[in-house]
C-alpha positions as CSV (number, residue, x, y, z in Angstrom):
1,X,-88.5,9.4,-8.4
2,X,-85.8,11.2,-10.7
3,X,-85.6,9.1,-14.5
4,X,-82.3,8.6,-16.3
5,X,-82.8,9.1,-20.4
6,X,-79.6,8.3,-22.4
7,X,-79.4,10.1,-25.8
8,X,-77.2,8.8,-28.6
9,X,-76.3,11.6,-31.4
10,X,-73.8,11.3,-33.8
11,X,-70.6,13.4,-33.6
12,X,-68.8,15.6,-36.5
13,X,-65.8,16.7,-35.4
14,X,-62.4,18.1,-37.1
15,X,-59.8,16.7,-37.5
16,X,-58.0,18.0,-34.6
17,X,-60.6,17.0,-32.3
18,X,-60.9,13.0,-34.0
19,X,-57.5,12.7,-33.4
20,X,-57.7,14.3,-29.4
21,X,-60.8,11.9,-29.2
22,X,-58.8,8.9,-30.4
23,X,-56.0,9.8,-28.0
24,X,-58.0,9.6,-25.1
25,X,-59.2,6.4,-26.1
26,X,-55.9,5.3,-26.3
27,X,-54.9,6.7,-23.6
28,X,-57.8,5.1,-21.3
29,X,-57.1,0.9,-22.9
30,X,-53.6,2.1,-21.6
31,X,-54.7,3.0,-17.9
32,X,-56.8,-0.4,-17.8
33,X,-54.1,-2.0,-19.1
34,X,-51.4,-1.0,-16.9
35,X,-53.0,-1.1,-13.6
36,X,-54.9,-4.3,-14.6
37,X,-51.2,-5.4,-15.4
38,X,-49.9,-4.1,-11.6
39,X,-52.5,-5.5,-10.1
40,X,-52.1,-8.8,-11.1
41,X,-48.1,-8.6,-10.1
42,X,-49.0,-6.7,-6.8
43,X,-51.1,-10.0,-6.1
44,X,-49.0,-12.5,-7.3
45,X,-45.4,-10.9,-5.6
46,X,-46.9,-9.5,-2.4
47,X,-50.0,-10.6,-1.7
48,X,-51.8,-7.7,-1.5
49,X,-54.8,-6.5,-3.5
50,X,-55.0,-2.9,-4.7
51,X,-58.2,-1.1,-4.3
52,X,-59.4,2.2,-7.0
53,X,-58.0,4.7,-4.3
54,X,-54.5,3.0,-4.6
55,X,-54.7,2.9,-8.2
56,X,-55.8,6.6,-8.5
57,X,-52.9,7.6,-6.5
58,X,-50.1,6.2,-8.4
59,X,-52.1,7.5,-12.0
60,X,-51.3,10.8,-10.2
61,X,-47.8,9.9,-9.8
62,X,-47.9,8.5,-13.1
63,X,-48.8,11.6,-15.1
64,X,-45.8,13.1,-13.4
65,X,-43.4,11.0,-14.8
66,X,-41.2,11.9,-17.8
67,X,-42.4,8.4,-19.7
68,X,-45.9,8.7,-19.1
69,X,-46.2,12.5,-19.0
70,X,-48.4,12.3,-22.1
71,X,-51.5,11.5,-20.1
72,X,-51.9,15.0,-19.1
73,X,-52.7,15.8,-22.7
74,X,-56.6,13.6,-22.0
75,X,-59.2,14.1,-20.2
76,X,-58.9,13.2,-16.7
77,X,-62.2,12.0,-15.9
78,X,-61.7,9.3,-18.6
79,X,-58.9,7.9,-16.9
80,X,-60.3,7.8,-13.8
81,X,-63.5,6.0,-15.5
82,X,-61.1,3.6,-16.6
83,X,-59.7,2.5,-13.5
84,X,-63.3,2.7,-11.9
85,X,-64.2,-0.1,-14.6
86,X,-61.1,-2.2,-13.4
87,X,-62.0,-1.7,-9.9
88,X,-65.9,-2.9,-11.3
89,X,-64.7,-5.4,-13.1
90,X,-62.8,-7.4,-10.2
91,X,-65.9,-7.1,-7.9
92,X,-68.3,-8.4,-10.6
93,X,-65.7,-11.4,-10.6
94,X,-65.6,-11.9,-7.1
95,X,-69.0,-11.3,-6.6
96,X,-69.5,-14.1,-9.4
97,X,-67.6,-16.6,-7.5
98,X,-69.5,-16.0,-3.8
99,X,-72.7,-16.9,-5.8
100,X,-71.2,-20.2,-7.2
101,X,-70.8,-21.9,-10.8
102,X,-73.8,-22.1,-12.2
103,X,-74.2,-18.4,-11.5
104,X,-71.1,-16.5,-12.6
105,X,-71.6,-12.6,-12.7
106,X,-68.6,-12.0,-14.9
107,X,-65.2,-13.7,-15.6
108,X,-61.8,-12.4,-14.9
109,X,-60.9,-9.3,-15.8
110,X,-59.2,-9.4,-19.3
111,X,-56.6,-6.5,-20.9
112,X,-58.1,-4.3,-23.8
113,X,-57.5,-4.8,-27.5
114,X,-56.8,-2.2,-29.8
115,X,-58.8,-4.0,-32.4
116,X,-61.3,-4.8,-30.0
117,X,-65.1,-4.2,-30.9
118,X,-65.8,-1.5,-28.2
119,X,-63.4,1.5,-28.2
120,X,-64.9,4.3,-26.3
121,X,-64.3,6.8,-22.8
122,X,-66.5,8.0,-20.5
123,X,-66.2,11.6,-19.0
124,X,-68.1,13.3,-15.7
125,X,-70.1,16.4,-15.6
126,X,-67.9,19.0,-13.5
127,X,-68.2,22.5,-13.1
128,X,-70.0,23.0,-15.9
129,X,-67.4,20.9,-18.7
130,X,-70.1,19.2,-20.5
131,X,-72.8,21.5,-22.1
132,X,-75.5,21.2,-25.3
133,X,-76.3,24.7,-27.4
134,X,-78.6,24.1,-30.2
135,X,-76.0,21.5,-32.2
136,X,-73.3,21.6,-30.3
137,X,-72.0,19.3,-27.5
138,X,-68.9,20.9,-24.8
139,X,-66.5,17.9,-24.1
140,X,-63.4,18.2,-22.2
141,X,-60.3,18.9,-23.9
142,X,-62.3,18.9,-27.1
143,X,-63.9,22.2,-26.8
144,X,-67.8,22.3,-28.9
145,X,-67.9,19.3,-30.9
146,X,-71.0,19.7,-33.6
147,X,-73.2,16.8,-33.7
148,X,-76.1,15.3,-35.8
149,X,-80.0,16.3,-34.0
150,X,-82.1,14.1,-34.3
151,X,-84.4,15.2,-30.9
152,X,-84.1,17.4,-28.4
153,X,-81.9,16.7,-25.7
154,X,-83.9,17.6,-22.4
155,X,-82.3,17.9,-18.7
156,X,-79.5,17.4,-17.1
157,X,-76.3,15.8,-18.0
158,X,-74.6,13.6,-15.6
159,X,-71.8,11.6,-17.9
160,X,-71.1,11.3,-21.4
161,X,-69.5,8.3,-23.3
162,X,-67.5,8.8,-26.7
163,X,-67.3,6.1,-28.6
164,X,-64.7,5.9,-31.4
165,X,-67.5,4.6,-33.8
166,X,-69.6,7.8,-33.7
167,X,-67.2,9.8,-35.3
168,X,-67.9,10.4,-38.7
C-alpha cells in the first residue's frame, strides 16, 4: 500500500518571485470568487447548477478576455485547484444536508477574504514542473525557489501548496 508523507519547508524567495507568489494567490481568491459568485446567479436566474467542467470551460474563455487577460500571468494548475475546491466545497454542503442536522459535513460555501487567515494555492506535478535539487524547490512560473532544509525530502511529488505565510 503506497504512503503519502507531506513535508513543510520554509521558502526564501526574491523579490520577484514573492510578488509572482502573491499574484497567484490573488489571482486564485479571485477564481473562487467569481465562479462561486456565477454560480449562485446561474442558480438563482436559471435554475441550473454548474458542475467543475462548466466552470473550467468558461476560466478558459475567461483568460481570453481583454479584462481578465491577467490570469495567464499564474499558474494554471492553481486556478484549476481553486475551482476544484468550489466544486468540493458544494458537495461537502450537500452531502451535509443528505446526512441531516445534527450531522452537518460543511456549511455553504462562503467567498474568500483578502485578510482572511489562510492565503495559499495549490499546484499539480506535470511533466516534470515541480522538482527538489539539494535546496532548491522548481515551482511553476516561479522557476527554483531556495528553501530552508530541515530533512530530506524523499520520493515522489504529487502536489505542492504555497502558502503566503512561508515566505520569508
Amino acid at each position: 500500500m503506497l504512503r503519502q508523507k507531506a513535508f513543510k519547508v520554509r521558502l526564501c524567495p526574491t523579490a520577484a518571485q514573492a510578488t509572482q507568489i502573491n499574484k497567484t494567490i490573488g489571482s486564485a481568491r479571485y477564481v473562487y470568487n467569481r465562479f462561486l459568485a456565477r454560480r449562485q446567479s446561474a442558480y438563482k436566474d436559471e435554475g441550473l447548477t454548474l458542475k467543475y467542467n462548466a466552470m473550467s470551460s468558461e476560466l478558459t474563455q475567461a483568460k481570453k478576455d481583454e479584462e481578465t487577460i491577467w490570469l495567464k500571468q499564474v499558474d494554471k494548475f492553481a486556478l484549476q485547484n481553486s475551482l476544484k475546491d468550489l466544486d468540493r466545497s458544494y458537495q461537502n454542503f450537500f452531502d451535509g444536508l443528505k446526512k441531516g442536522k445534527g450531522q452537518r459535513k460543511a456549511g455553504y460555501p462562503t467567498f474568500h477574504s483578502k485578510r482572511g487567515r489562510k492565503q495559499s494555492y495549490r499546484t499539480n506535478l506535470t511533466n516534470g514542473n515541480i522538482a527538489v535539487l539539494d535546496d532548491r524547490l522548481k515551482l511553476p512560473k516561479l522557476g527554483w525557489i531556495k528553501f530552508r532544509k530541515s530533512q530530506e525530502i524523499q520520493g515522489r511529488i504529487i502536489s505542492v501548496v504555497v502558502p503566503q505565510d512561508s515566505v520569508e
